[in-house]
C-alpha positions in Angstrom: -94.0 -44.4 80.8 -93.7 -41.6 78.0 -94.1 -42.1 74.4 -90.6 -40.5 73.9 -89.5 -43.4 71.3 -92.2 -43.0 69.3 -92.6 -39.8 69.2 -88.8 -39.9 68.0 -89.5 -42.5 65.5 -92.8 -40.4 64.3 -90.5 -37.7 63.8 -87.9 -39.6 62.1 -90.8 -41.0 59.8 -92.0 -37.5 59.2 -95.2 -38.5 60.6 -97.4 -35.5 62.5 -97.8 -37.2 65.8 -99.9 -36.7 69.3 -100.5 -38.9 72.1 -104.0 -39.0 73.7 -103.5 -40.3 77.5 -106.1 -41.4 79.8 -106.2 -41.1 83.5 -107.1 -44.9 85.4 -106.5 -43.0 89.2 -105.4 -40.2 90.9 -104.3 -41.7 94.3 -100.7 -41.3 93.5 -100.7 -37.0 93.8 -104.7 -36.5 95.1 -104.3 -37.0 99.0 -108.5 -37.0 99.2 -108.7 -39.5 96.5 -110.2 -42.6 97.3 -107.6 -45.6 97.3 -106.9 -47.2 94.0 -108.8 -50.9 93.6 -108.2 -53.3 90.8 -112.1 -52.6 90.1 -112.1 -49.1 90.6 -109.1 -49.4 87.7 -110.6 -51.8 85.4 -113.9 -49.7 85.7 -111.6 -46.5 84.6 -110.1 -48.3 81.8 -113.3 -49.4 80.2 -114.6 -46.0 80.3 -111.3 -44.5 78.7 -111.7 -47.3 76.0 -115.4 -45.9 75.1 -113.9 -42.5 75.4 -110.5 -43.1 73.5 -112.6 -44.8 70.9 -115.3 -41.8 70.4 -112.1 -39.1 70.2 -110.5 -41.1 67.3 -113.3 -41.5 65.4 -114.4 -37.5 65.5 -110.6 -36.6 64.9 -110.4 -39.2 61.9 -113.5 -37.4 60.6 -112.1 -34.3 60.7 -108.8 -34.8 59.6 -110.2 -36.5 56.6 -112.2 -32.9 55.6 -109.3 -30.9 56.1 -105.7 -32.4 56.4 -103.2 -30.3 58.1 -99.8 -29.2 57.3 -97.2 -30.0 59.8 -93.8 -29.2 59.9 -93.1 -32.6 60.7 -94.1 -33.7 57.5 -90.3 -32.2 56.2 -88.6 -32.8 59.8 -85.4 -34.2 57.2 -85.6 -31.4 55.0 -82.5 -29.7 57.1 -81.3 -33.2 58.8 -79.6 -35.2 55.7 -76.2 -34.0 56.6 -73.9 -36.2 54.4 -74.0 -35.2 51.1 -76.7 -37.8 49.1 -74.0 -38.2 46.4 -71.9 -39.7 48.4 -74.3 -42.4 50.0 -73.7 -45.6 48.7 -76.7 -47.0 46.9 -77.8 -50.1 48.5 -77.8 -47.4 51.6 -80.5 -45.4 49.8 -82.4 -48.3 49.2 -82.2 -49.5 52.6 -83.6 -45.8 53.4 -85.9 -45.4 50.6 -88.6 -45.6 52.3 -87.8 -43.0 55.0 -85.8 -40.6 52.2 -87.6 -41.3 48.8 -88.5 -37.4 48.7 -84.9 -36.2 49.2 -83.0 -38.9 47.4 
């Protein structure tokens, strides 16, 4: 389960992008782990929730003091290969939303 499709679509979007995963067990790779109960999951996942929750608050915090630059924020800069002239226009209004800074 990766995030590979949105990460493409983040970076189509020109959108800075990061995933924040949470573990629920570790049976699967840790031979000493205890083995994996619906409980022992559920209990994980409402910890990760709190935790999840608490990490996107502080990083919304900061982020609103200091925004970053990312170079994803101009990933099309370089990727527009046809020539915009010669893009018909209901085609740049279909993209508009993605292209409105190049067009």
């Amino acid at each position: 389960m990766t995030n590979l499709t949105e990460a493409k679509l983040a970076r189509e979007a020109e959108i800075a992008y990061t995933t924040l995963a949470l573990v629920t067990d570790y049976d699967c790779w840790h031979p000493d782990h205890d083995h994996v109960t619906v409980d022992l999951v559920i209990d994980n996942l409402k910890h990760n929730a709190v935790n999840a929750q608490k990490v996107i608050q502080e990083t919304v915090k900061r982020l609103s003091k200091n925004l970053p630059e990312s170079e994803a924020h101009s990933a099309l800069k370089y990727a527009i290969l046809t020539p915009l002239a010669k893009v018909p226009q209901p085609r740049k209004q279909q993209l508009e939303l993605l292209l409105k800074k190049y067009l």
